[in-house]
N, C-alpha and C positions, 0 to 999 in steps of 0.2 A: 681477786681482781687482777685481769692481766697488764702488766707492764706494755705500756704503747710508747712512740713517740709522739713528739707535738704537734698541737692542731695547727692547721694554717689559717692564716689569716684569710675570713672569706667564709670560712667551712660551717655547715652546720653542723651542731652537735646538739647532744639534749643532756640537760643540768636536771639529776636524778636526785629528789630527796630519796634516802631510804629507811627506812624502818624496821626492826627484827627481822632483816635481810629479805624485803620485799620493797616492791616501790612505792614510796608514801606521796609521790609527785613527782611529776616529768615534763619540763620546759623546752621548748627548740629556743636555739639561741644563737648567734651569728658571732666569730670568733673573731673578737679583734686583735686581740695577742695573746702567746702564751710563751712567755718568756721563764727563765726560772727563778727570774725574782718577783714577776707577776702576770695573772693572767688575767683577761677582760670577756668579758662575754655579753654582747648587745641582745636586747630582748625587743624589740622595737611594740608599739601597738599593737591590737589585732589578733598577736598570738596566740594558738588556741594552743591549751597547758590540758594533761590532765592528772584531773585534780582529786585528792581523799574524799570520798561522800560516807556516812554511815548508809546500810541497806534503804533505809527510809528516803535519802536522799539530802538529807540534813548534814550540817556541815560535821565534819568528821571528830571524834570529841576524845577524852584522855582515856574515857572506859573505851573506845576501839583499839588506842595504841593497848591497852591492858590487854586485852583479849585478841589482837592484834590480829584484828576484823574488819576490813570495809573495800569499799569499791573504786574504783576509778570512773571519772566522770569528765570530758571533754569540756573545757568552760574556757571563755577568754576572761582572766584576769584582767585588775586593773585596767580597764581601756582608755583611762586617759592619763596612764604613764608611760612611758618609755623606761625601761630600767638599763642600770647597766651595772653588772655582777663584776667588782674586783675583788681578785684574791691570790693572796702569797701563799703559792704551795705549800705544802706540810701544816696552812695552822689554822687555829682553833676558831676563826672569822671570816667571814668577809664582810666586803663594804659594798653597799645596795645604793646607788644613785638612783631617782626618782628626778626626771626630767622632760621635757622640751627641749631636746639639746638642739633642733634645727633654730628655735625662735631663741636660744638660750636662756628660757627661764626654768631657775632649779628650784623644785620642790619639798625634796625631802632627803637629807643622808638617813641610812638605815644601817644599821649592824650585826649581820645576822649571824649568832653565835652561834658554831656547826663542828663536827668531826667528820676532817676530810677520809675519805673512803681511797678514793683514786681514779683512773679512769680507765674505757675499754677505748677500740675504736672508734666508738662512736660517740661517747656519754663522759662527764665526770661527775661520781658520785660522791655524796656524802649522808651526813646525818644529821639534822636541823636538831638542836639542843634546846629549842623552844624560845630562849627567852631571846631579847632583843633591846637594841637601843633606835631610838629616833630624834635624829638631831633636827634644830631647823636649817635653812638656806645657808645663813651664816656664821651658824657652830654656837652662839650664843647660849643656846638654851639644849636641852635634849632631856630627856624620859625613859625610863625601862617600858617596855611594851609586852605581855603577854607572861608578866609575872604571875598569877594567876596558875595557870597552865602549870607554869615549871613546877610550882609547889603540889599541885594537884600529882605528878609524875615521882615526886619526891615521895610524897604520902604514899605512891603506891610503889614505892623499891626499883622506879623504873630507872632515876637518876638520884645519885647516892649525895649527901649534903654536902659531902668534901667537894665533889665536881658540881654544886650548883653555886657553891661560895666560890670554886675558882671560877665559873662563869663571870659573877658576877666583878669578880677582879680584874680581868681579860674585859670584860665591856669599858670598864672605868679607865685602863692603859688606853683602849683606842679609842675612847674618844679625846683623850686627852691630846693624845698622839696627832688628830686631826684636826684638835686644837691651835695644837704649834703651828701648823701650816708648813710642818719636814715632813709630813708621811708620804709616802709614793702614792695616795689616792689625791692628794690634791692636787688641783688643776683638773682633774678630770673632767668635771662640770664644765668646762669651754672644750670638752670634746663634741667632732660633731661625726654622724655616722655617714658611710658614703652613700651617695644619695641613687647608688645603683644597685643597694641592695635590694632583692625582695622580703616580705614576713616570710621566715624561713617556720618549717610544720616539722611535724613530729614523722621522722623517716621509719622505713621497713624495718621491725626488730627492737622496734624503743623499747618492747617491754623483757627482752630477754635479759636474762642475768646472768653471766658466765659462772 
């Protein structure tokens, strides 16, 4: 991964799942900062992502990461969220807003537990770790999401039990962390996106891999 500097606020870029160093998903996404103590990335509606299919077309399952086989498929996600991707360089999470940020109602924090890769010029990669947290609007309540999976990944040597228990340790710090109401994601939910951006698309080259 080559060493870049930072994105500007404005720029599109595309946020690259990766997978045994191919692309497991690829988002365009509108730069709201990328500071070195955190960076944002607006996903607005609309977006068209493209997304892991197995051959059949079916959603992409733990025997394709085993075999570490399948397709890409042009699809718009969620179309009635707006997301917005915060994360602290170097670490092992981010935090997934689910919103309406123009109307300001917030639907869902997410916590998607990931190993940062890095970034090119165009793209910041990483590596989605499967499992996940989802809190509600206001932090009260929240769930592990797509447990399942992670064990399914464990059984098959793909993710070792030391790194699925430290998963699950690192979910339980942030949301605690989000709990307090000091983490640098909160407040985010009363952000609003400028209202001149366009849906930013997946540019020339999304799928090259240096």
């Amino acid at each position: 991964m080559v060493g870049q500097s930072c994105f500007q606020a404005g720029q599109t870029v595309v946020l690259r799942e990766m997978w045994d160093g191919k692309i497991w998903s690829a988002r365009p996404a509108i730069v709201v900062q990328d500071n070195p103590d955190l960076m944002a990335f607006y996903i607005p509606t609309g977006v068209v992502s493209s997304v892991r299919r197995a051959s059949d077309g079916s959603p992409a399952s733990v025997d394709n990461r085993v075999r570490s086989e399948w397709i890409l498929s042009e699809e718009v996600e969620w179309p009635e969220y707006e997301r917005l991707k915060l994360t602290i360089p170097g670490s092992g999470y981010s935090v997934i807003i689910f919103s309406d940020f123009r109307a300001g109602t917030l639907s869902t924090w997410y916590i998607n537990l990931e190993e940062p890769i890095g970034r090119t010029h165009f793209s910041y990669d990483y590596i989605d770790l499967l499992l996940d947290v989802i809190a509600s609007p206001d932090l009260s309540e929240w769930r592990w999401d797509d447990e399942d999976e992670l064990e399914e990944v464990v059984k098959a040597g793909l993710i070792s039990l030391i790194k699925a228990a430290e998963l699950y340790t690192e979910g339980e710090r942030v949301v605690a962390w989000l709990q307090s109401g000091t983490s640098p994601f909160n407040g985010w939910q009363k952000w609003c996106p400028d209202p001149s951006w366009q849906v930013p698309v997946l540019p020339e080259g999304w799928d090259i891999i240096d």
